[in-house]
N, C-alpha and C positions, 0 to 999 in steps of 0.2 A: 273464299272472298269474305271482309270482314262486312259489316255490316253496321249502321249506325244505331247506334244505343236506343235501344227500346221495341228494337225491329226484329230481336231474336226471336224463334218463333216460341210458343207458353208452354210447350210439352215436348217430350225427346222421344220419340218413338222408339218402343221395344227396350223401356228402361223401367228397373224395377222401382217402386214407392220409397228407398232411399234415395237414390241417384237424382229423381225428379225435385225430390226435398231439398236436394242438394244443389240442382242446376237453377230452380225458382230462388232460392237466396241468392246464389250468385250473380244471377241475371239481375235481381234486385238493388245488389248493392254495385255493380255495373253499371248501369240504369242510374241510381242516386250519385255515382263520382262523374259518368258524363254529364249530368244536367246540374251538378255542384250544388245539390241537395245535402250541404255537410252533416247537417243535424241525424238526414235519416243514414247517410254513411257510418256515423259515431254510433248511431242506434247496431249497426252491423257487425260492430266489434265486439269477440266475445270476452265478456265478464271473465273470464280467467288468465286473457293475455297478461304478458308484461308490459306491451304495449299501453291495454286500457286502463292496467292496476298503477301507471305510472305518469300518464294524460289524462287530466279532468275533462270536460269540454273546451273548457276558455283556453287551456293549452293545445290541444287539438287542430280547436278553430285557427287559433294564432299559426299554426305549424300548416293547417291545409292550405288557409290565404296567402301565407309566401309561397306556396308548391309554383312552380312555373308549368310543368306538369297537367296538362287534360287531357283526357281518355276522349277521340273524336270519334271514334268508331270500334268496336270489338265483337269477335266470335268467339262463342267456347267450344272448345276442339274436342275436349273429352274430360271425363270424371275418372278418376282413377284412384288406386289405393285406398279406399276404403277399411279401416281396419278399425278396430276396437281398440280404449287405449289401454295400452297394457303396463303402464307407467303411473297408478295413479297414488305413487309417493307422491313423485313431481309435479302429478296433472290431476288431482283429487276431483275437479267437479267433470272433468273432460269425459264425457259415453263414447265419443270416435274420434276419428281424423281422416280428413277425404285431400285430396288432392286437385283442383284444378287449374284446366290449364288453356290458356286464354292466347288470342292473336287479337292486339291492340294496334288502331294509329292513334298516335298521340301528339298533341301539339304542345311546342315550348317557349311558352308565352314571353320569355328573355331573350330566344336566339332569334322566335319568328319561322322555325323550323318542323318541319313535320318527322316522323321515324315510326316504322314500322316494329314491332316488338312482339316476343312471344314470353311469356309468364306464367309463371305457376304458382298459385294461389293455394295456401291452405287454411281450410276450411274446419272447423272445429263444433261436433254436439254436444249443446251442454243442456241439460233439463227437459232433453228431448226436444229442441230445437238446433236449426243452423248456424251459426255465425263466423264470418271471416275474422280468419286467427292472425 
């Protein structure tokens, strides 16, 4: 059962000190796209996307405010793949890459529609912190 943003509960029992690093960012930036806290969402992006390397804010913001798009409730199901990056031609400041993986309802603020959604989020260490990649 999904649950509404900010209600997940603040610790994973019998998860090691990455994984909890891992679920508290994501629950974070969860948490900031239900309550449409854009600024601390932009804050969640990490520094080596293409994404971030390619959206200032003002582009961002411009691109979150048309989303029709709200996350009204979500669980995270689990954390997975965890791995070191072993790529780092491509990915020079990247320390890991984690996987999660989310059951979202989401509303669409165009159609007036609700949908049920499962997603998989990746998450990215850079400087010894979290940030959705």
């Amino acid at each position: 059962m999904a649950v509404g943003y900010g209600a997940e509960p603040a610790l994973i029992e019998g998860a090691s000190a990455e994984e909890q690093a891992i679920y508290e960012t994501a629950k974070k930036y969860l948490d900031a796209e239900g309550k449409r806290d854009l600024q601390a969402v932009y804050g969640y992006l990490a520094p080596s996307s293409i994404y971030y390397a390619t959206h200032d804010y003002a582009a961002y913001l411009a691109e979150a405010e048309a989303s029709p798009v709200r996350i009204l409730e979500y669980k995270i199901l689990r954390i997975a793949h965890i791995r070191d990056n072993d790529d780092k031609q491509n990915f020079p400041g990247v320390e890991k890459f984690a996987r999660v993986e989310v059951d979202m309802k989401v509303f669409y603020t165009d159609t007036e529609q609700t949908a049920e959604v499962n997603f998989d989020f990746t998450f990215i260490k850079e400087g010894g912190r979290w940030y959705k990649g």
